[in-house]
N, C-alpha and C positions, 0 to 999 in steps of 0.2 A: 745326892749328899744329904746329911742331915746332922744335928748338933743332939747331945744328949744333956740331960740335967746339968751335967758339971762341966760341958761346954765343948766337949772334943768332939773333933768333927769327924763323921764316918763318912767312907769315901767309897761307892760303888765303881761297876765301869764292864771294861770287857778282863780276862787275865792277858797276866803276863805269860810269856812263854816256860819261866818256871815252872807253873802252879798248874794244881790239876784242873781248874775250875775255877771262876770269878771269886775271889775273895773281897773282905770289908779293908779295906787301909785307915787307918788312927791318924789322925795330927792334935797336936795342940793348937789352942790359938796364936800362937806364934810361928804355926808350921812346924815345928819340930815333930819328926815319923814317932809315932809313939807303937807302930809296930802294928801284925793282921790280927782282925779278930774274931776269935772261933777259927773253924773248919773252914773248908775251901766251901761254897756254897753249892757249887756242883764240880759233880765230876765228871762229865760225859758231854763234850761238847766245846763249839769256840764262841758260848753263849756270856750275855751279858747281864750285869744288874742295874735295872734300870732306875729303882725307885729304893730309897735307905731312909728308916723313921726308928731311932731309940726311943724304948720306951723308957720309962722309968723304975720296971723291976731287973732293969738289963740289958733282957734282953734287945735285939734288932728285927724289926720288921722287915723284908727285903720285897721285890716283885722281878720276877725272875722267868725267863725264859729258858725251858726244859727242849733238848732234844729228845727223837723217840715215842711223839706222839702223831696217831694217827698216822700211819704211814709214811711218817719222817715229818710231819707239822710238828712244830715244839708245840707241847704243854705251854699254859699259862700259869703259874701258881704265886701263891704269896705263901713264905714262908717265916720263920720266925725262929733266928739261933741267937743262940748262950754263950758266953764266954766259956766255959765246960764243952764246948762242942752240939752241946744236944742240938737238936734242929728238929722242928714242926711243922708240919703243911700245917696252915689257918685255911685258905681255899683254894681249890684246884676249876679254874676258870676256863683251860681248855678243852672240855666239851661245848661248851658256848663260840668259839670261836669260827667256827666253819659255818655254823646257822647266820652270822653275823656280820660278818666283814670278810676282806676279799684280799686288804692289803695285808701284807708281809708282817707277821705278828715283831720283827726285828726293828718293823718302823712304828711300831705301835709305840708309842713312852708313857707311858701313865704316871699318875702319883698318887700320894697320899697323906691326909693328914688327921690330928687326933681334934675332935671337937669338943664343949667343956665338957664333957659330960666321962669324957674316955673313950667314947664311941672311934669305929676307924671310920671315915669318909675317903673313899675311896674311886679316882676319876681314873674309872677300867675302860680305857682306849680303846683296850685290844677288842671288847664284843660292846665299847658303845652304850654305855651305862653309868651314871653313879651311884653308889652302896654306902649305906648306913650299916655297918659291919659289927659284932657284939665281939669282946676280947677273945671269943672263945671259938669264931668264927660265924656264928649263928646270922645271918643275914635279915636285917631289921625292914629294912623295903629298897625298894629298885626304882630309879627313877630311870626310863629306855626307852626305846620301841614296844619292851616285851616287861611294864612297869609290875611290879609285886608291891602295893600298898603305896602307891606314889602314884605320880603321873605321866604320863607318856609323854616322852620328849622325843623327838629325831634328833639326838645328834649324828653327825658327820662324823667327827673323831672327837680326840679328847688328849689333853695334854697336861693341864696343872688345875691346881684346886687352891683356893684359900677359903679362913672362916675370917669373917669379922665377930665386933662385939654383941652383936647381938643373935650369932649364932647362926646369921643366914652365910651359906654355900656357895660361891662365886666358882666357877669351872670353865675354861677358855676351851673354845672350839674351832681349829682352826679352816678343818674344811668348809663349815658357812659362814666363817669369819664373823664370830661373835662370841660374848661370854653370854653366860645364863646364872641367874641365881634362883640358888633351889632353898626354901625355911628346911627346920631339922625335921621335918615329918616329909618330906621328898615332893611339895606338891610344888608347881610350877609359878614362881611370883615373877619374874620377866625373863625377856631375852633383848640385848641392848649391841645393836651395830649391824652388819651386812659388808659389803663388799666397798673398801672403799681407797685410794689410792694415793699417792703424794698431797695429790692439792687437796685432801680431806685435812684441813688447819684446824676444823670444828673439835675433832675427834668423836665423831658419832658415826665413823666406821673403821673397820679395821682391814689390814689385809695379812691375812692366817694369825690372828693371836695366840701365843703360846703361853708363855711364863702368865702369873695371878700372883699378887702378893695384895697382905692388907697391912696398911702402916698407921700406926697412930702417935700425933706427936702432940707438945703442948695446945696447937692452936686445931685438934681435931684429929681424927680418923679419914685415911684415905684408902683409894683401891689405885694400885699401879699395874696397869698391863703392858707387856712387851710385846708389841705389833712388829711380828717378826719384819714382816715383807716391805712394810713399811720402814724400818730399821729406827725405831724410836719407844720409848716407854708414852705413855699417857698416863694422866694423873688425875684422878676423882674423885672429889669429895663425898664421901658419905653421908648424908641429912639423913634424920629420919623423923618421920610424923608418929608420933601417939596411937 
């Protein structure tokens, strides 16, 4: 899902049996269908759209699983359509796939999000990375295994992303059950949790963290993670020193 400037929510998924292809679905805030938009996003496939981020010239950013690659492996791509229909590859991620992970790119979910600057930050599940992305596609640095201007991280997987105020990168990983946060130049400032189960009341462990959100309200800025396996949100205050 994701909201654009003027607050309508777009709505990814798998298709319906009508359609050729995963389409975007509109609401208002009030829910009312405001109807699909653009084109169908693909047309070859009973594939899904996992990850939905408008921007503000429009268009929609999507992250989409393509059938027909490699020998029947879906492609990985991020795309980017227009109410006009046009549609853009921004990056085509699966050739990285097979060097990288093993699990089913269907259970991969990734997301995405803009940081101040316009930048896309991008927590690519499928090969194991996060990307500091240029609007144009142009890849800024890699923080992975296989880091380009960043630092090497092992993640496991990768699930959601948030920014705080001050522009550091929080990304939930659920296979080592931890988040990581990465500054906006990819290098490694910590990794916070491990494996930890009901009786963890502390919250200094997680079991498979998925969902990242950063909320700020009158009395501070906080970081909320939803510990799946755990079946509860945690809630963190954000300090920061000078």
């Amino acid at each position: 899902m994701g909201f654009d400037a003027g607050e309508t929510l777009y709505v990814g998924g798998f298709p319906s049996t009508r359609d050729k292809g995963p389409v975007l679905q509109r609401y208002s805030l009030n829910g009312e269908p405001l109807g699909a938009f653009g084109p169908p996003v693909l047309y070859d496939g009973d594939t899904p759209v996992w990850a939905v981020l408008p921007d503000q010239d429009g268009g929609v950013y999507v992250r989409i699983v393509e059938s027909g690659y490699r020998k029947g492996w879906p492609a990985l791509t991020i795309k980017k359509v227009y109410p006009d229909g046009k549609m853009t590859n921004l990056l085509d991620l699966g050739n990285l796939y097979a060097v990288r992970t093993r699990f089913a790119p269907s259970e991969s979910i990734g997301n995405f999000v803009f940081d101040r600057e316009g930048y896309l930050i991008i927590a690519a599940s499928f090969h194991l990375s996060v990307q500091k992305v240029a609007p144009d596609g142009t890849v800024i640095w890699e923080a992975s295994q296989y880091p380009v201007r960043a630092d090497p991280v092992p993640f496991g997987a990768l699930r959601d992303v948030a920014i705080d105020s001050r522009g550091h990168i929080w990304v939930t990983d659920p296979r080592r059950h931890v988040i990581v946060c990465l500054p906006d130049t990819g290098k490694l400032l910590l990794t916070h949790g491990g494996f930890g189960g009901v009786d963890d009341l502390s919250g200094n462990a997680f079991d498979r963290p998925t969902g990242i959100a950063v909320v700020t309200t009158d009395q501070g800025e906080y970081l909320v993670v939803g510990d799946a396996g755990n079946h509860r949100f945690l809630k963190y205050r954000l300090d920061y020193a000078e």
